[in-house]
C-alpha positions as CSV (number, residue, x, y, z in Angstrom):
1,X,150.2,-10.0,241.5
2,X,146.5,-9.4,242.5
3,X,145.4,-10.0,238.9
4,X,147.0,-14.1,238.8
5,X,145.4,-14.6,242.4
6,X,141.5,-13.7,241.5
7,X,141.6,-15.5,237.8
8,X,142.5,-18.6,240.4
9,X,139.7,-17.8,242.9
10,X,137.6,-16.9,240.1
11,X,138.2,-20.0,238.2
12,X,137.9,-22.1,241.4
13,X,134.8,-20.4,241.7
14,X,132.9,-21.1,238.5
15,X,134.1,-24.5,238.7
16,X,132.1,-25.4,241.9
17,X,128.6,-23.5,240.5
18,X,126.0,-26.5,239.8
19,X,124.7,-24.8,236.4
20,X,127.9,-24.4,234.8
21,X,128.2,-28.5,235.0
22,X,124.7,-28.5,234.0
23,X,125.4,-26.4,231.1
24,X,128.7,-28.6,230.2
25,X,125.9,-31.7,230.3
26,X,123.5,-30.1,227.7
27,X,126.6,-29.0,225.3
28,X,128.0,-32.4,225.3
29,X,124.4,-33.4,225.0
30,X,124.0,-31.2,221.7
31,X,127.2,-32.2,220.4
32,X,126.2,-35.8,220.5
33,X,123.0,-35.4,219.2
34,X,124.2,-33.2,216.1
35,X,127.4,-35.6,215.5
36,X,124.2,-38.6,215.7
37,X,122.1,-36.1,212.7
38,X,124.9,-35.7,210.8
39,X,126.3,-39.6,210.6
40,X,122.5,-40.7,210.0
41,X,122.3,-37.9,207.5
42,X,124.7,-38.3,205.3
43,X,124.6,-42.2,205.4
44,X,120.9,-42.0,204.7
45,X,121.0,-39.6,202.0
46,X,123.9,-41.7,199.9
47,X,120.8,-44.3,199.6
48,X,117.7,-42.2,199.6
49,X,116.4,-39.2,199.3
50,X,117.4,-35.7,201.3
51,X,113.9,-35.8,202.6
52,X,113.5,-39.3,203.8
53,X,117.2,-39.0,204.7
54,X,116.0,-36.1,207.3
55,X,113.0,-38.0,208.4
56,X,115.3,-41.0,209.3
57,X,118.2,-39.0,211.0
58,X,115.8,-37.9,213.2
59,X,114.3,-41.3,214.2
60,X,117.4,-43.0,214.9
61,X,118.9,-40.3,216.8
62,X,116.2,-40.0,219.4
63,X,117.8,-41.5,222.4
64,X,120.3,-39.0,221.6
65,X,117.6,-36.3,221.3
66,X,115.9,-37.4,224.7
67,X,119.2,-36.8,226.3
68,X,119.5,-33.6,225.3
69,X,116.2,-32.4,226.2
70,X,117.2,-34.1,229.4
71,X,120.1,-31.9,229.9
72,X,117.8,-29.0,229.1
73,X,115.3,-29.7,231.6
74,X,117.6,-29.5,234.3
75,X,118.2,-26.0,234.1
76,X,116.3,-23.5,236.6
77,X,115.2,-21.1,233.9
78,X,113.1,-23.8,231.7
79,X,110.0,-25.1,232.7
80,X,108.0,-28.1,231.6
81,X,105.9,-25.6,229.3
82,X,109.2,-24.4,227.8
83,X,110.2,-27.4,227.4
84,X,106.8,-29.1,225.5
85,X,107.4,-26.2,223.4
86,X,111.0,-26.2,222.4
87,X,110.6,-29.8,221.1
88,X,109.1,-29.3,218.2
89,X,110.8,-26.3,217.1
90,X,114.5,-28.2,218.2
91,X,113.2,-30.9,215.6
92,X,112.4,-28.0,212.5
93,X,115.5,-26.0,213.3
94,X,117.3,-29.9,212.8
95,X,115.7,-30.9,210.0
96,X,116.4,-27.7,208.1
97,X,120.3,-27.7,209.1
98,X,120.1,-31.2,207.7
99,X,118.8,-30.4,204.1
100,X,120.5,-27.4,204.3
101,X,124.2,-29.3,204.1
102,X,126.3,-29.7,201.7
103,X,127.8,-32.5,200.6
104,X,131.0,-32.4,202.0
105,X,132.8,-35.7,200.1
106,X,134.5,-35.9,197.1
107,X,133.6,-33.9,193.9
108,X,133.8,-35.3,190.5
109,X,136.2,-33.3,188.6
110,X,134.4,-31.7,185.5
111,X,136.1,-32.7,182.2
């Protein structure tokens, strides 16, 4: 019976703690920004290269990006230095997982 009680409390508990909203804000954050890369991606790619594809992902999801980085920033263990720094690295690790996928459509059948 005591078990039921303090999963309650507990769950009560971490529901009222400022950084795990703050870390529910930067997930949703990152999920919108990949979903953003990946629709840009793919769409880009059917016309143009995987490269220039990359390139332009990146571009058009930067409102997405700031938002992100926003969520980030809001969080007691980064600082602005952390935060100059994990830019450009955020962008790399993004552009990689974006040449990196597969296309996921359709194959032709081979005959």
């Amino acid at each position: 019976m005591a078990a039921p009680r303090f999963l309650a409390l507990a769950a009560l508990a971490v529901a009222f703690i400022p950084g795990s909203v703050l870390a529910g804000d930067a997930a949703g954050a990152h999920q919108t920004w990949r979903e953003c890369l990946g629709h840009a991606y793919l769409t880009g790619a059917a016309y143009t290269g995987r490269d220039l594809a990359a390139d332009a992902a990146i571009r058009a999801c930067r409102g997405e990006e700031t938002a992100y980085l926003a969520a980030l920033s809001t969080s007691p263990l980064l600082d602005e230095d952390d935060m100059a720094q994990a830019r450009p690295q955020l962008i790399a690790r993004a552009r990689a997982q974006l040449l990196a996928m597969v296309n996921t459509g359709p194959r032709p059948v081979l005959r």
